[in-house]
N, C-alpha and C positions, 0 to 999 in steps of 0.2 A: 782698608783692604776688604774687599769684598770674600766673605766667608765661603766655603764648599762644604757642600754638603752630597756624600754618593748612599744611595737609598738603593738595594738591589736586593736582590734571591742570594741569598748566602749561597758559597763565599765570594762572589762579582767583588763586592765592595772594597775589602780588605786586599784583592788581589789587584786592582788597579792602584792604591794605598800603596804595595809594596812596589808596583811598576813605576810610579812618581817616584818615591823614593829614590829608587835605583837612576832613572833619569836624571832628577835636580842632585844627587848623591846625599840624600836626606831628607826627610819627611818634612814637604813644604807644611808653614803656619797656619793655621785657621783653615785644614784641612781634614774631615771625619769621614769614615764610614759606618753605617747601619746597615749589618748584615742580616736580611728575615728568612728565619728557618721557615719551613714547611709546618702549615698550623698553628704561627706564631698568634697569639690574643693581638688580636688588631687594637684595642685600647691601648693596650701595653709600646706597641709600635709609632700610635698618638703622640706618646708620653714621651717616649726616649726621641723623637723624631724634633718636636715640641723643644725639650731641655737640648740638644743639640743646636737648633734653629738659633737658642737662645745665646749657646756660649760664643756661636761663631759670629754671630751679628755687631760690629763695633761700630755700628751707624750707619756702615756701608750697604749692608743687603747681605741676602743669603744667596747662593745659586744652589738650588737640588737638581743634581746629576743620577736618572731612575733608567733600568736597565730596560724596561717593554712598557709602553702607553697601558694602561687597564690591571695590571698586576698588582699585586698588593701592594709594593714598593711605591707607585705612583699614585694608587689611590689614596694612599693615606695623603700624601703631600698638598692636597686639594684646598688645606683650611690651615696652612701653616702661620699665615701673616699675611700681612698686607699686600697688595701684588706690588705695591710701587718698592717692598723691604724684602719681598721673597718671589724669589723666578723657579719656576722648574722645565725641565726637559729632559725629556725623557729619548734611549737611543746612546745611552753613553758607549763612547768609544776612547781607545788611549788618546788617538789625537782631539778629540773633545777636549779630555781632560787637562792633556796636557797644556793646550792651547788656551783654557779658561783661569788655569795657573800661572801663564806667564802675562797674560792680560789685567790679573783681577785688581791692579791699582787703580784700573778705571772705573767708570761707573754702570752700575751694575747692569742698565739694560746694553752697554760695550760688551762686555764680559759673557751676557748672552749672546750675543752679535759673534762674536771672534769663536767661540763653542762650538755654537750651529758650524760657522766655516769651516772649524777642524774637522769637526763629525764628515761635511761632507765633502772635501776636498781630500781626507785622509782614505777615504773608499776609492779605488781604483782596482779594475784590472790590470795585473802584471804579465806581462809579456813573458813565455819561458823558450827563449832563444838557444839551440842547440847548437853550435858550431863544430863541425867534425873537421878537425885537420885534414890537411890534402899531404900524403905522403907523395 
């Protein structure tokens, strides 16, 4: 099963983490967040980002899910592993997420494939239709 990893500006992380949860009705497996405070020691972020990488990888891959391209959250991810063991993209949205958790038995560049379509098939304009009764 391909591991998740969400890497974002605290608290993004932990609040998408509760949003799955509430969705699947418990905190799907082989799912983390890393929330980075403002100012956080970027080695320090290395390290936990690294030992994360590590727990969730069961041979399948990792996917990192980073909140803004250039941020600290994705710049660290740049040197995590191997690109064929660790994917990242950055632009997390719920239907991202969601959509990379119900996929991630497949394999890992799938699982980025079905992501990307959530992120962008879950962006739409909503129509705000007012209908007034006719008395």
């Amino acid at each position: 099963m391909v591991g998740l990893l969400l890497m974002t500006h605290a608290p993004l992380g932990s609040a998408f983490l509760q949003a799955a949860a509430h969705v699947f009705r418990g905190k799907p497996e082989h799912l983390e967040a890393i929330d980075i405070v403002a100012d956080q020691n970027v080695d320090e972020v290395n390290r936990l980002a690294r030992e994360a990488v590590h727990r969730l990888d069961d041979g399948s891959g990792v996917l990192i899910m980073t909140d803004i391209l250039g941020g600290t959250p994705s710049n660290c991810c740049r040197q995590l592993g191997e690109p064929s063991q660790v994917a990242v993209i950055a632009g997390i949205s719920l239907p991202m997420l969601l959509r990379a958790i119900t996929y991630r038995q497949d394999a890992l560049d799938v699982v980025v494939e079905m992501a990307l379509a959530g992120g962008q098939n879950g962006a739409m304009r909503v129509e705000n239709r007012i209908r007034i009764a006719e008395s």
